[in-house]
C-alpha positions, 0 to 999 in steps of 0.5 A, spaced: 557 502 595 554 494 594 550 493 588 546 486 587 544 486 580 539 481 579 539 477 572 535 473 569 537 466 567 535 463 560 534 456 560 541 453 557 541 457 552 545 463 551 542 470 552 545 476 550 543 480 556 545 474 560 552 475 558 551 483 558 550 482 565 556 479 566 560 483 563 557 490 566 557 486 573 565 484 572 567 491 570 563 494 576 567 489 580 573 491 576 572 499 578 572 498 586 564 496 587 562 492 590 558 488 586 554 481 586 550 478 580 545 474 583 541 469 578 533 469 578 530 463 575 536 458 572 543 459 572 546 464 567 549 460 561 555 466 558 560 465 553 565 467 557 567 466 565 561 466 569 563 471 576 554 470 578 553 467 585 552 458 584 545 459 588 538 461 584 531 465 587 525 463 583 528 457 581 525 455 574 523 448 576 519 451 583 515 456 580 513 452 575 511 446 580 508 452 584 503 454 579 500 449 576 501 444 582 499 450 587 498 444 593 506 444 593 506 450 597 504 445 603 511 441 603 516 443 608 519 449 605 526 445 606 525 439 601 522 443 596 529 447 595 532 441 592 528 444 586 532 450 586 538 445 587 543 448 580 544 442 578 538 440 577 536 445 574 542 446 568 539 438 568 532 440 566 534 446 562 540 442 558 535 441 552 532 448 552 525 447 554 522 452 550 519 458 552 513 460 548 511 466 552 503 464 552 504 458 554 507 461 560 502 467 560 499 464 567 506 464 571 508 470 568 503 473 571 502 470 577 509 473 577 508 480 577 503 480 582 508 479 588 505 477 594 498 476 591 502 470 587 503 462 587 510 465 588 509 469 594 514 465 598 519 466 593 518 473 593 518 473 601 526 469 601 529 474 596 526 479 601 529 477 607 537 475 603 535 483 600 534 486 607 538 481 613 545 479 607 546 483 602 544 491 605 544 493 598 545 500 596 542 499 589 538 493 586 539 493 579 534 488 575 536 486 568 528 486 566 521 488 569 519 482 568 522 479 574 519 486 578 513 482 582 517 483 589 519 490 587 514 493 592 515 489 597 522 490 597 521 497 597 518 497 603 523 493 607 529 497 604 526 503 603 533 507 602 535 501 597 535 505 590 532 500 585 534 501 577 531 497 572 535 495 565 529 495 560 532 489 554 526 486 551 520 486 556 516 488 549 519 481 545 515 477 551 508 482 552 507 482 545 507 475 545 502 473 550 496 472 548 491 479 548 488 478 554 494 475 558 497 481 555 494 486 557 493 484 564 501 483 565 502 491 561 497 494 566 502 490 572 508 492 569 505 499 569 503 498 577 512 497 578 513 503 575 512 507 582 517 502 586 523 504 581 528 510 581 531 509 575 530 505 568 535 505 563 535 502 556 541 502 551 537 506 545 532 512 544 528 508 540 526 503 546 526 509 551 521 511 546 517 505 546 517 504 554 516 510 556 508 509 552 507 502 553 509 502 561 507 509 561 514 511 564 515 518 566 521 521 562 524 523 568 525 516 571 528 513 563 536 514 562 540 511 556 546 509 556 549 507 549 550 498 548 556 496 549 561 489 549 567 486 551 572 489 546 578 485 549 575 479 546 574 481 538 578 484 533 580 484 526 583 480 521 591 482 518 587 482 512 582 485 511 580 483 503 576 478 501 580 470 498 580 469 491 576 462 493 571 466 497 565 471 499 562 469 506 556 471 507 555 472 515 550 471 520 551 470 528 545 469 532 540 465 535 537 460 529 530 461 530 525 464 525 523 471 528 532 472 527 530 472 520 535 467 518 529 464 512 529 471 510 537 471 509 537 464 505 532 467 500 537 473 499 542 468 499 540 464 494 537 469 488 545 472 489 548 466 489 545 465 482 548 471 479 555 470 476 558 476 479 557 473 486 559 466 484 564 466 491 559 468 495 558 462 501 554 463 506 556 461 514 552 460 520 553 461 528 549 460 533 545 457 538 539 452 536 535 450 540 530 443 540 524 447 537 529 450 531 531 443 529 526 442 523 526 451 521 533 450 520 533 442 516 527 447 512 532 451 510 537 447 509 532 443 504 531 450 500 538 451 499 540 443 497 534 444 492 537 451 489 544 446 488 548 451 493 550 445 499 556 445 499 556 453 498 552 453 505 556 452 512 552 451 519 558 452 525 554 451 531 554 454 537 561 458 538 564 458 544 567 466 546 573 465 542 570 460 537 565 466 536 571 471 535 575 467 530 568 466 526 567 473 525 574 474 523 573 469 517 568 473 514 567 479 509 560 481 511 554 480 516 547 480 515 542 478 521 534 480 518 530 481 524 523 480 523 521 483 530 524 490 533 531 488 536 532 493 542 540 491 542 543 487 537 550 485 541 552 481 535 552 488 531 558 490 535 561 483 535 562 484 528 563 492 527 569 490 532 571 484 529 572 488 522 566 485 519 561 491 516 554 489 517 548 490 513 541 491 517 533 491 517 531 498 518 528 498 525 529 496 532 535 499 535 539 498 528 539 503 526 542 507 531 548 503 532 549 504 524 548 511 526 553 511 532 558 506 529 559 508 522 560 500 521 554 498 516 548 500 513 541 499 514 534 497 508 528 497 509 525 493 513 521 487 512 523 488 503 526 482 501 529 485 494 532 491 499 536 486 503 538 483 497 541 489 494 545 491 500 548 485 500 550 486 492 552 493 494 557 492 499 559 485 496 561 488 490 564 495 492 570 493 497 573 500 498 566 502 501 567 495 505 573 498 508 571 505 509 566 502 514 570 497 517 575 504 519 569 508 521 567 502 525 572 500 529 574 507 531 567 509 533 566 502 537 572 503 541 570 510 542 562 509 544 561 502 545 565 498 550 563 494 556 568 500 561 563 506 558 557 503 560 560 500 568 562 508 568 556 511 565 552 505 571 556 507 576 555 515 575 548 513 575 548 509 581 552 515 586 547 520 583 542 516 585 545 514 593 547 521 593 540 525 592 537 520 597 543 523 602 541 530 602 534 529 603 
């Protein structure tokens, strides 16, 4: 079977779906598929070996040329693809441009129109890789939102099946301005006829996706999210030092994670005798527009006299990540948006590291699934605070979940169940369109 899974690069950041992509794309490889990750738009930044091809479609710095200087189109094709050049790209993209989604609306959109785009020619180039290179029997998209083409390729490979994973397409269209908004759902919508299957890693975005893009039931699969369990395990020890408390938090260092909302915790629990070892530790990816959110916060914990009780690590490699979540005694990412993953949930339940979670999103189902935390309220800052006092101050509850969590996480959520549970799918589908 040959499967051409198209992922979409995030600038020079790390992306959670980049990595999962590579992951799935690897193990699918390992299980005797024929699998090519192909990158659409940047290369694909990962925390581990990178096995997508070094060539990019929709390159970031073209499209954009492409949009705003329509014009472009009228060079010869063969001097423009230096612009889809990789080098030149991670060149542009090494500071993390930033990717305000309505500052992006207009491309987007074009995007999603395909053919009747500024992208037109890009559309036509993937087509014909597709139909005169690859001959895939399944092309899988690691977003809709890359799905403009899709009715072209459609056409021109009739008997391909085309699965489409859903991860985060809502974060980007509730962002758009209302009226770029609505176009681009009601183009998404369009897409849906042109795709076999979706699949999402949790009821709740099943749920939420079906509505927003009006998906059949029929035509949606869940299948649970999973990592790379050979990279994480726990600690010798699971107890806490006697100098030490450490606070975790491990994601991307942007507002809409909710790390402010775990320094307001941190610093009201900090104060409290009982919690006088109680430090806070930081890892994760900060791009150039987060500088001042987190020099802020740095600011508001100086002024509460807790800087030496306060650490940001930077942005960990794989290994470097692991070994991070292994120090720690307890994890907390307050999410203001509705996550519909969560990877650093696993990463951590795997790592020996209970969670404490805002109740929405896909959260939790994880818990539910994992045993490994537990979930409060959303959006309460008090009810944030006292999970953490709870399971800071009872450390046989602590070890219950870290028991629960490491056997239901090896059980439920590793990267080989999800390349399974994929390559069923795929034969399903191959298989329906041979007997008909």
């Amino acid at each position: 079977m040959k499967v051409v899974f198209l992922t979409a690069g995030a600038a020079g950041m790390y992306c959670g779906s980049c990595m999962h992509d590579n992951a799935t794309a690897r193990v699918l490889r390992a299980s005797g598929i024929d699998c090519v990750l192909q990158p659409i738009y940047t290369p694909i930044r990962t925390d581990e070996t990178s096995i997508a091809e070094e060539a990019v479609f929709f390159g970031g710095i073209h499209i954009y040329l492409l949009q705003q200087m329509p014009w472009i189109r009228f060079v010869p094709a063969s001097l423009r693809r230096f612009l889809d050049w990789p080098p030149l790209i991670r060149m542009a993209t090494s500071r993390a441009m930033s990717t305000d989604a309505a500052k992006l609306a207009a491309l987007a959109i074009s995007m999603l129109k395909g053919t009747e785009g500024r992208q037109a020619e890009e559309v036509g180039r993937l087509t014909d890789w597709l139909d005169t290179e690859m001959h895939p029997d399944v092309l899988v998209l690691s977003n809709l939102l890359i799905g403009g083409a899709l009715p072209t390729i459609r056409k021109r490979l009739p008997n391909t099946k085309i699965v489409v994973l859903l991860q985060g397409d809502d974060i980007f269209l509730d962002h758009l301005p209302d009226a770029a908004r609505g176009e681009a759902v009601q183009l998404c919508r369009n897409l849906v006829g042109s795709v076999d299957q979706f699949v999402v890693n949790s009821r709740f975005y099943a749920d939420k996706m079906g509505s927003q893009l009006q998906i059949p039931p029929s035509k949606l699969t869940t299948i649970p999210l999973s990592i790379d369990l050979q990279h994480f395990s726990p600690r010798p020890t699971s107890s806490s030092t006697a100098e030490t408390f450490r606070l975790g938090y491990m994601a991307r260092v942007a507002p809409e994670k909710g790390l402010h909302r775990l320094v307001d915790a941190f610093i009201d629990l900090a104060s409290q005798p009982f919690h006088s070892r109680l430090t806070l530790e930081v890892a994760g990816w900060l791009g150039e527009n987060n500088h001042a959110y987190l020099e802020s916060l740095r600011q508001r914990i100086n002024a509460a006299g807790l800087s030496e009780r306060f650490t940001y690590h930077g942005s960990p490699s794989l290994s470097q990540k692991a070994e991070f979540l292994r120090t720690l005694d307890l994890l907390c990412v307050p999410t203001e948006y509705e996550d519909p993953k969560g990877l650093f949930v696993l990463e951590a339940i795997a790592s020996g590291v209970p969670v404490v979670l805002p109740d929405h999103g896909a959260f939790g189902e994880l818990i539910g699934s994992t045993g490994g935390g537990i979930v409060v309220p959303a959006n309460d800052p008090q009810a944030l605070i006292g999970g953490i006092d709870l399971l800071a101050k009872n450390h046989s509850h602590r070890q219950q979940l870290i028991a629960s969590g490491l056997a239901n996480v090896l059980e439920k959520h590793s990267i080989e169940i999800t390349a399974r549970r994929l390559a069923a799918l795929f034969t399903e589908l191959t298989s329906a369109s041979s007997t008909t």
